[in-house]
C-alpha positions in Angstrom: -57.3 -11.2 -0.3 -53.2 -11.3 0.4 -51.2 -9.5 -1.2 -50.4 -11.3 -4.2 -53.7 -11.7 -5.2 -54.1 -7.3 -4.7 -51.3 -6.1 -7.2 -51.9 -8.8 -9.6 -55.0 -7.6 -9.7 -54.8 -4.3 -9.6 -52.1 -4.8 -12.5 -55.1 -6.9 -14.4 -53.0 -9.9 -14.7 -55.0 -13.0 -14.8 -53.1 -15.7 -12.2 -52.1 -17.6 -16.1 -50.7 -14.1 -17.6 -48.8 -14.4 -14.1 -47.8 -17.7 -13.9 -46.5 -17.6 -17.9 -44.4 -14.6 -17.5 -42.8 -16.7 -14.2 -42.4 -19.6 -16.1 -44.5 -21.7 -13.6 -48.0 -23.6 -13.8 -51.2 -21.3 -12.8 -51.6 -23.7 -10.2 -48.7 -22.4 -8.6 -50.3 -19.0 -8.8 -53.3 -20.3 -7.2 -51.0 -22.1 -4.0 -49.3 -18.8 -3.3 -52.2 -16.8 -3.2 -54.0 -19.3 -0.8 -51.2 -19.9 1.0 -50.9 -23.7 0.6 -47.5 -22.9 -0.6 -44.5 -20.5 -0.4 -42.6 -18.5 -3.1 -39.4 -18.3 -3.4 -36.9 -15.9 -2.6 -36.2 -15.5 -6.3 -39.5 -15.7 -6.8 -40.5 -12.5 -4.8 -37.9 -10.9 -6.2 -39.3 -11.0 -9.7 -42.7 -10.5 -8.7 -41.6 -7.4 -7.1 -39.9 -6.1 -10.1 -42.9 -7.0 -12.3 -45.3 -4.9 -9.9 -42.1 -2.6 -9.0 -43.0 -2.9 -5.5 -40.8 -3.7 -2.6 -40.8 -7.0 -0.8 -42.2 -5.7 2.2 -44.8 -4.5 0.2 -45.6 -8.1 -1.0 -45.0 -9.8 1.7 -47.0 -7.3 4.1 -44.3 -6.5 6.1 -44.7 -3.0 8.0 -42.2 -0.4 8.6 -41.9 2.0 11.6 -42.9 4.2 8.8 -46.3 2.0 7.8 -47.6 2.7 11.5 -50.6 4.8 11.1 -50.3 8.1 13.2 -52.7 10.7 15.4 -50.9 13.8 15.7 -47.3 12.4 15.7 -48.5 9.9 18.3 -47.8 6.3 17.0 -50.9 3.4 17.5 -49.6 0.5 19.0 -50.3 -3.0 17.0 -52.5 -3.8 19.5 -54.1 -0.6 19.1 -54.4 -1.4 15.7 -56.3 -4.8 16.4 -58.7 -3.2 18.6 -59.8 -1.0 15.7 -59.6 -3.1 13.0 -61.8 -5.7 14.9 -64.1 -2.7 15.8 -64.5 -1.6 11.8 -65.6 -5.1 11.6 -68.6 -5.2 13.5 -71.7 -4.4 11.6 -73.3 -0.7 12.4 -75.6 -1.8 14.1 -73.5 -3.4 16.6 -71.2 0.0 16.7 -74.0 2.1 17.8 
């Protein structure tokens, strides 16, 4: 699920709720939550002040302060891959 799709969701908007407050078609919606096409800069913006989140939020940009931390000790992105891959695998396999 990207991003898009999460906080309208989590804000119960239906992608049509969305797409008539945006003045667009819910088709539109639909594109920029499959990624067959791109929003806007204006665009963003107003989603963003709908959800009031920021940009990076939507756009799932991290921070130096997003980077998950072990005792003040930052994880490395590639760190980060190696255990979401991990929390993947079936239990079975983990065991």
């Amino acid at each position: 699920m990207n991003k898009l799709t999460y906080f309208r969701k989590i804000n119960n908007y239906s992608q049509q709720e969305l797409a008539n407050i945006l003045g667009v078609q819910r088709a539109t919606v639909s594109m920029w939550e499959t990624g067959t096409n791109q929003m806007s800069e204006e665009t963003i913006l107003k989603i963003c002040e709908i959800f009031k989140i920021s940009s990076d939020e939507l756009l799932n940009i991290e921070t130096k302060n997003d980077i998950p931390k072990i005792d003040d000790i930052f994880i490395s992105e590639k760190e980060m891959k190696i255990i979401r891959r991990y929390r993947s695998f079936n239990q079975e396999l983990k065991d």
